[in-house]
Structures are given as C-alpha cells and as structure tokens.
SEDOSE-168610 format. One record per residue (C-alpha): x, y, z. Coordinates in Angstrom, 1 decimal, decimal comma. Each point is the difference from the previous one (the first is absolute). Layout:
% SEDOSE-168610
@c1 = X; c2 = Y; c3 = Z
...
//
This chain:
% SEDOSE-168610
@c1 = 7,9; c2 = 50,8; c3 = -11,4
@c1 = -2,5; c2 = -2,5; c3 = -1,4
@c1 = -0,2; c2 = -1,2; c3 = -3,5
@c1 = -3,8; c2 = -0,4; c3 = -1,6
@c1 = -0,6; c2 = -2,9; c3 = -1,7
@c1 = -2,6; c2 = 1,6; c3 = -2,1
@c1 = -1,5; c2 = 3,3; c3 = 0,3
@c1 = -2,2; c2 = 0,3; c3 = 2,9
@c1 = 0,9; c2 = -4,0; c3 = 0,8
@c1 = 2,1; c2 = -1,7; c3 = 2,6
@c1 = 3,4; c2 = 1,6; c3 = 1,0
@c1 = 3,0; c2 = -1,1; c3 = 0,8
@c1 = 2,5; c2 = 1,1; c3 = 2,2
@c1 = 3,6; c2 = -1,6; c3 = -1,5
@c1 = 3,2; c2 = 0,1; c3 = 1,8
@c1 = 3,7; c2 = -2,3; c3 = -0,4
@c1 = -2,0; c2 = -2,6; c3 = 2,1
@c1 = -1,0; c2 = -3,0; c3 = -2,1
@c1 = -1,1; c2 = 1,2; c3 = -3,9
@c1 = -1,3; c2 = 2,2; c3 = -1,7
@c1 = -3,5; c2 = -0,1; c3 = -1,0
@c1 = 0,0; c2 = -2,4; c3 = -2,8
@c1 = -2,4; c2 = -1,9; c3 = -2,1
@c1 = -0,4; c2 = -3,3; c3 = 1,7
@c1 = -2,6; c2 = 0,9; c3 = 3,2
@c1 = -2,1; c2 = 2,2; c3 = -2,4
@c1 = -0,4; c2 = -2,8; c3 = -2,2
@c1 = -0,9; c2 = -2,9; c3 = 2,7
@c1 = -2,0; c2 = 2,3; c3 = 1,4
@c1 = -1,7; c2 = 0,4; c3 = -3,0
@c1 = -0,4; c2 = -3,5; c3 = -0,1
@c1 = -1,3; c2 = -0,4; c3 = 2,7
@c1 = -3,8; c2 = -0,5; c3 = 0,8
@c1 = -0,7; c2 = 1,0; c3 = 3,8
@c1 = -3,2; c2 = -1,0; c3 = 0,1
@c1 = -2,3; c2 = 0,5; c3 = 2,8
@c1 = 3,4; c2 = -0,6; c3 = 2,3
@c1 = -0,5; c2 = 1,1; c3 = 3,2
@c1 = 3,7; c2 = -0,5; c3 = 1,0
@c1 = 3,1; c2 = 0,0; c3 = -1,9
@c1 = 3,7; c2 = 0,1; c3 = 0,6
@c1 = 2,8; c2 = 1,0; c3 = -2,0
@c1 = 2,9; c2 = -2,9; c3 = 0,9
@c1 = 3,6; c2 = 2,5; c3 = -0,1
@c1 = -1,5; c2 = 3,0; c3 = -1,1
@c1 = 3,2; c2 = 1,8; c3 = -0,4
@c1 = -0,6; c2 = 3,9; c3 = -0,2
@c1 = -3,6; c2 = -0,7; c3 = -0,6
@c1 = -0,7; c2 = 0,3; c3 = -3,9
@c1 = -2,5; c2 = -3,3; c3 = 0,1
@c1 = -1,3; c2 = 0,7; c3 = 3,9
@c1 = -1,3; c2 = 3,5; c3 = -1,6
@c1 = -1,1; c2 = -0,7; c3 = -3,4
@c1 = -2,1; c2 = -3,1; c3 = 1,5
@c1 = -1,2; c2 = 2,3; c3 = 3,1
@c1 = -1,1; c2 = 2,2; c3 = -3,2
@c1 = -1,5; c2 = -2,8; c3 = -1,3
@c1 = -2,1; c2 = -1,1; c3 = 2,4
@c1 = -0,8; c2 = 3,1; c3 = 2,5
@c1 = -2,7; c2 = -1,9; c3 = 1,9
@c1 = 2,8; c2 = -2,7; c3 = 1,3
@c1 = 2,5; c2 = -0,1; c3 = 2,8
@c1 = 3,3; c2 = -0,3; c3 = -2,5
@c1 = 3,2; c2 = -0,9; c3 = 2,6
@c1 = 3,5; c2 = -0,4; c3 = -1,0
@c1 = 2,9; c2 = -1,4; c3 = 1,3
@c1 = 3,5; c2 = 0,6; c3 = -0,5
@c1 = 3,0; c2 = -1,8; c3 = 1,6
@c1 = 2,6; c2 = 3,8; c3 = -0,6
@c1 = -0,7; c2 = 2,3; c3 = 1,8
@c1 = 0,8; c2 = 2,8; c3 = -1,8
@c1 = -2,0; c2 = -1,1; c3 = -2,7
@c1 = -3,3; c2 = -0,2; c3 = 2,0
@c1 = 0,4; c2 = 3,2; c3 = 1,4
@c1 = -0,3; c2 = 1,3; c3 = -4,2
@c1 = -2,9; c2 = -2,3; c3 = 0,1
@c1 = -1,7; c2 = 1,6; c3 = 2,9
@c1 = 1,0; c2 = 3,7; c3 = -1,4
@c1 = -1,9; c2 = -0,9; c3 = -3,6
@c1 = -3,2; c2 = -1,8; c3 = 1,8
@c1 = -0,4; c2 = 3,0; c3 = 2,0
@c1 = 0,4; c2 = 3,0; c3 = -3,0
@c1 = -2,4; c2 = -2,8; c3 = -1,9
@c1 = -2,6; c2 = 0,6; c3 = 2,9
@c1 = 0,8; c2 = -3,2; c3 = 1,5
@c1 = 0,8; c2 = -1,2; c3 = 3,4
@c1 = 3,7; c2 = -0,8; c3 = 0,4
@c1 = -0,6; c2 = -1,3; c3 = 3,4
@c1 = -0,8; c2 = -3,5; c3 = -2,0
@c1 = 3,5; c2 = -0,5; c3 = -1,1
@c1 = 2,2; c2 = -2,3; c3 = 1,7
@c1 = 3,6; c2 = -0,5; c3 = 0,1
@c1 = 0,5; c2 = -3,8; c3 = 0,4
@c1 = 1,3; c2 = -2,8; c3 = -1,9
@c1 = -2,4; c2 = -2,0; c3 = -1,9
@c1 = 2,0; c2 = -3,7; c3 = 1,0
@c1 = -1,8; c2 = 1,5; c3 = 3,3
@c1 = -3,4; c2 = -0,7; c3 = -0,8
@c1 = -1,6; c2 = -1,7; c3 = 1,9
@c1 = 1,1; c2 = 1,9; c3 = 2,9
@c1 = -1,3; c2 = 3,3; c3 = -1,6
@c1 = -3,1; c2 = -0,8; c3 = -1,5
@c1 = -3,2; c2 = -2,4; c3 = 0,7
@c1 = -0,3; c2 = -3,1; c3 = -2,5
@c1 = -2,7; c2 = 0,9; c3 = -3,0
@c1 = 0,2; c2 = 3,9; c3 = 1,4
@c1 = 0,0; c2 = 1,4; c3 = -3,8
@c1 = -2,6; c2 = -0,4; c3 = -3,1
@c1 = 2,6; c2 = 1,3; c3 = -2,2
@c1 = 4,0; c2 = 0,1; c3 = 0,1
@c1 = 2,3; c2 = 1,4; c3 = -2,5
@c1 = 3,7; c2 = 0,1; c3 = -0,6
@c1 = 2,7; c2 = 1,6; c3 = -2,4
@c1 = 2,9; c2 = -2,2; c3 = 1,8
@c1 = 3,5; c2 = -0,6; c3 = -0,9
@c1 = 0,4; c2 = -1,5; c3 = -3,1
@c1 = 3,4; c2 = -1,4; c3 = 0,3
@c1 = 1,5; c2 = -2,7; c3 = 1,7
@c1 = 2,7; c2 = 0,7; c3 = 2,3
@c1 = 3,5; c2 = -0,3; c3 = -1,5
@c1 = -1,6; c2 = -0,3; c3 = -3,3
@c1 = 2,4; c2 = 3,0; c3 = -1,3
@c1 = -2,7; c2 = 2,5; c3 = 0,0
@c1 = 0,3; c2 = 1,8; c3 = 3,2
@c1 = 1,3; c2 = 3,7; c3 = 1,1
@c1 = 2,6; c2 = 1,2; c3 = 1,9
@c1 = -2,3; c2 = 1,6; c3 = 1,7
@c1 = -1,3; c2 = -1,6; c3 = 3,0
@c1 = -3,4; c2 = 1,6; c3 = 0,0
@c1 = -0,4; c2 = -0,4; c3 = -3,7
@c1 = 1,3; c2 = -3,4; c3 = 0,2
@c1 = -2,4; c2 = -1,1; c3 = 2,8
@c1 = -3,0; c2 = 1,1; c3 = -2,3
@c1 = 2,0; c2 = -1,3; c3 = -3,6
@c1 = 0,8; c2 = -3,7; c3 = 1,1
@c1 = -1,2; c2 = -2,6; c3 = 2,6
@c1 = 2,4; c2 = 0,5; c3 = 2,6
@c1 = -3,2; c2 = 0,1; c3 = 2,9
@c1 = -2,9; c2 = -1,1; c3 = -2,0
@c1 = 0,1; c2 = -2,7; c3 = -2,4
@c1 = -3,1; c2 = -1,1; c3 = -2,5
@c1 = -0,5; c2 = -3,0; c3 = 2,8
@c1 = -0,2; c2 = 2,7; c3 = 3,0
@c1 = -2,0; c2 = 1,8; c3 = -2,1
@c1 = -2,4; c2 = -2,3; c3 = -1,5
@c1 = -0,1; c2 = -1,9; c3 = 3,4
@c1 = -1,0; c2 = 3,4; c3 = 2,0
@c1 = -2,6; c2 = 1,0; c3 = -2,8
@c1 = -1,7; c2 = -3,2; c3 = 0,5
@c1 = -0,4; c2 = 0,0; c3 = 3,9
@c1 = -0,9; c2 = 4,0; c3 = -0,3
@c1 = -2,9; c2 = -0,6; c3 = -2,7
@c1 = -2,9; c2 = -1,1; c3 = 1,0
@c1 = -2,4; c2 = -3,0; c3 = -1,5
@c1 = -0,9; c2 = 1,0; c3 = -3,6
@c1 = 2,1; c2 = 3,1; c3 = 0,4
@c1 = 2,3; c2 = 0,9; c3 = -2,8
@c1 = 4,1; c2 = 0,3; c3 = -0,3
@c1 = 1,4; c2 = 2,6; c3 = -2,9
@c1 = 3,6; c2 = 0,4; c3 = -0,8
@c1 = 2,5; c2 = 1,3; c3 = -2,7
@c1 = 2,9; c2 = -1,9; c3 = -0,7
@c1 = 2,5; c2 = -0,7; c3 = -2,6
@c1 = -0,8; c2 = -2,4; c3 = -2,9
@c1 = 2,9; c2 = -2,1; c3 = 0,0
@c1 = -1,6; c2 = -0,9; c3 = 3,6
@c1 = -3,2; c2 = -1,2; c3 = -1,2
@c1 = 0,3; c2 = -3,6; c3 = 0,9
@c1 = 1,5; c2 = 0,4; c3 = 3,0
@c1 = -2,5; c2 = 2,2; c3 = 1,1
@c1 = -3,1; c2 = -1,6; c3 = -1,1
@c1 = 1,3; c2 = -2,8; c3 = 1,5
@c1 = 1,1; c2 = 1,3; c3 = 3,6
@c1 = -4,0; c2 = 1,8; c3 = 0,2
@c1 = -1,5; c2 = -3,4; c3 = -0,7
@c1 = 2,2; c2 = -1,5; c3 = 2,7
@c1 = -1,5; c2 = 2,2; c3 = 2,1
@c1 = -3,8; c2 = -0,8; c3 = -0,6
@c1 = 0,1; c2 = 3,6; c3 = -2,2
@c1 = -1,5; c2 = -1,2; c3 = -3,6
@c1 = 1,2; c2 = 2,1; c3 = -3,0
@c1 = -3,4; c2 = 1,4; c3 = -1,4
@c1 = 1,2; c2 = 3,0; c3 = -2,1
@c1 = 3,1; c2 = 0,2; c3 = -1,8
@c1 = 0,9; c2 = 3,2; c3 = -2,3
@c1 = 3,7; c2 = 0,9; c3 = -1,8
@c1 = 1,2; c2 = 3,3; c3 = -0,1
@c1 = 2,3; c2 = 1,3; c3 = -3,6
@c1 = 1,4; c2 = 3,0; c3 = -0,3
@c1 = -1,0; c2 = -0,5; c3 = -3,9
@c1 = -2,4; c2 = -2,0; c3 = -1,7
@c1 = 3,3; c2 = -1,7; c3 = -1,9
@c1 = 1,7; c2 = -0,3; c3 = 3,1
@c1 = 0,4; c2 = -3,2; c3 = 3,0
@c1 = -1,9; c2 = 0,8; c3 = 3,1
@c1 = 2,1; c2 = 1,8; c3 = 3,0
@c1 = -2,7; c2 = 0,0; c3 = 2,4
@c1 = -2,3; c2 = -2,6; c3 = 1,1
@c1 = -3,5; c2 = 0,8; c3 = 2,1
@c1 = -1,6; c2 = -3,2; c3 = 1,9
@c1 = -2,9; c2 = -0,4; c3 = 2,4
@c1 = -0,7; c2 = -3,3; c3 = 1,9
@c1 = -2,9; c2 = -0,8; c3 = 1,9
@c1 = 0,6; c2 = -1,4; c3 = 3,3
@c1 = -1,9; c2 = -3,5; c3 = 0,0
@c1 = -0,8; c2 = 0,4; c3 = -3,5
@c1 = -1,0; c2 = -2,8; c3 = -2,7
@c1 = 2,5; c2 = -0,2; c3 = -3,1
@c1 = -0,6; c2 = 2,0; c3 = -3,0
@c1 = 2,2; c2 = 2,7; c3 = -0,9
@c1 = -1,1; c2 = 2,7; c3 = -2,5
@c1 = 2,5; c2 = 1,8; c3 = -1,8
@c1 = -0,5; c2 = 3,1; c3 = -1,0
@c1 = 1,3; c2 = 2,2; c3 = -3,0
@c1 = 3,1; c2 = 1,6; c3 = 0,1
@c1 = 0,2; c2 = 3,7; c3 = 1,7
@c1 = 2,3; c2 = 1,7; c3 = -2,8
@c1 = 1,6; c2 = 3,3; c3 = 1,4
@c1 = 1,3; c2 = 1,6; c3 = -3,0
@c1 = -1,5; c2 = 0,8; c3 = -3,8
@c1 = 2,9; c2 = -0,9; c3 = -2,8
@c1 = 0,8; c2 = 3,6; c3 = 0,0
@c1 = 0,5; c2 = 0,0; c3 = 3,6
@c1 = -3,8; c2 = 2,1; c3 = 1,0
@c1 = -1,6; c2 = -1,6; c3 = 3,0
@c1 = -2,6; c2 = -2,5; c3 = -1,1
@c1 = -3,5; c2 = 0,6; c3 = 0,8
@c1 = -0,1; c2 = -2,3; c3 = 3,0
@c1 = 3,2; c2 = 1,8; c3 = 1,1
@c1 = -2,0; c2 = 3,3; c3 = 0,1
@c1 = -3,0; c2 = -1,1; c3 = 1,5
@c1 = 2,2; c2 = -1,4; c3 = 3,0
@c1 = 2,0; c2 = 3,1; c3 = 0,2
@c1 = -2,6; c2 = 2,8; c3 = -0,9
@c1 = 1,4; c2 = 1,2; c3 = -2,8
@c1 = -0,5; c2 = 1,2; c3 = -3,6
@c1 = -3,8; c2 = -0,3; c3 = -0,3
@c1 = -0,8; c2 = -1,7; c3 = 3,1
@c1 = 1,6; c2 = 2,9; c3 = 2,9
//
C-alpha cells in the first residue's frame, strides 16, 4: 500500500521500519536547489522520503542513497521503484565507510535528514531501529559532516535539516570540514513560535558569507497551512 504525497505526486510506501512520512525531508527538499547536478547522493536515506522527493526533483540526475539498516533500504528501494526510479542505486552500507564505498568528489550534490540527537542525550527509543535513525548511535554530526565533505565534489553543495538548539555545533563541524555555510533558513510551526527545524547548505570550498533567509512558517494563527505550506504540498489552490 503506498501513501501519495500529493495527488498524482510521489508515493510512499510506509511500514513499522523507521518513520512515518513526516515533514522534515519534504521541507529540505524543498530547500534544496539541485542545480544542473549531474550526481547526488542521499547520505542514510532511511525508507527513502528525501532519495525520492530529490530523484523527483531532479529527473535528469543519477540520485543514489545509502543506508547502513537493512531493512530500511529495502523500503527505500520499494518507493524508488513505484516512483519510476531505479532501486538498483541504493546501497546498504555504513557511511563511517566512505571512502571504501565511494570515489572522493563522486557527487555535485549530497543531502541528509540525519539523526538529530546525540547518543545518550535522553532522546532515544526503545526501539532499536527507531533508535538507530532518532539518535547518533552509528552516525554522529562529525561522521556525517566528515563523509559529506569527501563525497561532494569541488564547488558542489551539502544540504541538511537539523535541530536548532544544534546550530553552532553544526555550523561549526561543516566548516571544519572545508563545507562553508552559504544558506541558512529556520523552520516555525507559527509565526509566534521558536524555530523547530533548521535547513542549511554549505558549499564545499566555498568563501564565507552566509545568507539567511526568511523563516518557512508552517501554520496560519488559526492553524490553515500557510501559502508556502501549500505550494510545497499541492494543496488548496496550488494541487
């Protein structure tokens, strides 16, 4: 049974692996600007929500994803191929792992929607597959950032969602890592609310100067999608 995202859009196909399709992969991919990216991967794709969306994206590029669970690529592979995509370009590996798997420079664009918590941070699930994908037990923002930056090529571009209260610490690991913050844009559930998501690109090799952009606002006071919200999801006026 798969799940459309909008009608006649990308579906998803959404099982007790991993979670369920939620709000942060639509919105970085969203964010994201593909380009004329030839290449890009997906760094722990999970069940696929960001592999597909970007595949959907950008149609005329080679979109891989890699997943260290492998239960969860398998999903992946199911939704790339109802999508029209070939699931032959998922691979179940560990990301620590790569330069073993992958070529330095090999992508023009990589993504991720990682864990956002640190490992014994309190925020975990008894679950060991939801905990895998929920905290930083095998992929920390320093495996992550560190991978990204060997994957990406010269010029090529990094995006990522992450929690807020992480800001720093992430800015700070992707410059370690020759990634430059370019773009920078907070998510609210409410225009009167703190941010709960935060959407970041980095350049690999590129010169200082980040721009940051408006908030992306979710929800109308009285709860109604806000026009941004729509246009994302293809609703209201904009299906």
């Amino acid at each position: 049974m798969f799940d459309e995202l909008w009608p006649g859009g990308p579906k998803f196909h959404q099982t007790e692996f991993g979670f369920k399709l939620g709000t942060d992969s639509v919105l970085l991919s969203s964010f994201t600007n593909p380009g004329r990216a030839k290449r890009i991967l997906d760094l722990g794709c999970g069940a696929g929500v960001l592999t597909v969306l970007t595949a959907y994206k950008a149609p005329k590029a080679q979109v891989q994803g890699i997943e260290i669970q492998p239960e969860s690529a398998e999903v992946c592979r199911q939704n790339m191929a109802a999508n029209g995509f070939d699931p032959e370009r998922i691979l179940i590996g560990d990301l620590r792992e790569h330069r073993r798997l992958f070529d330095a420079g090999s992508f023009d664009l990589v993504v991720s929607n990682p864990p956002y918590f640190a490992s014994a941070s309190g925020f975990s699930a008894p679950d060991e597959k939801r905990a895998t994908a929920r905290d930083e037990r095998t992929c920390t923002m320093d495996d992550l950032c560190k991978a990204a930056s060997y994957l990406v090529k010269w010029g090529g571009s990094f995006t990522v969602v992450h929690r807020p209260e992480r800001l720093s610490e992430l800015l700070c690991t992707l410059t370690k890592y020759g990634l430059e913050p370019k773009r920078l844009r907070m998510v609210s559930h409410k225009a009167a609310t703190a941010p709960n998501l935060i959407l970041v690109e980095a350049r690999r090799g590129g010169k200082p100067g980040l721009a940051i952009e408006p908030p992306l606002i979710l929800a109308n006071d009285d709860g109604s999608d806000t026009i941004e919200i729509q246009k994302i999801y293809h609703r209201g006026d904009y299906i």
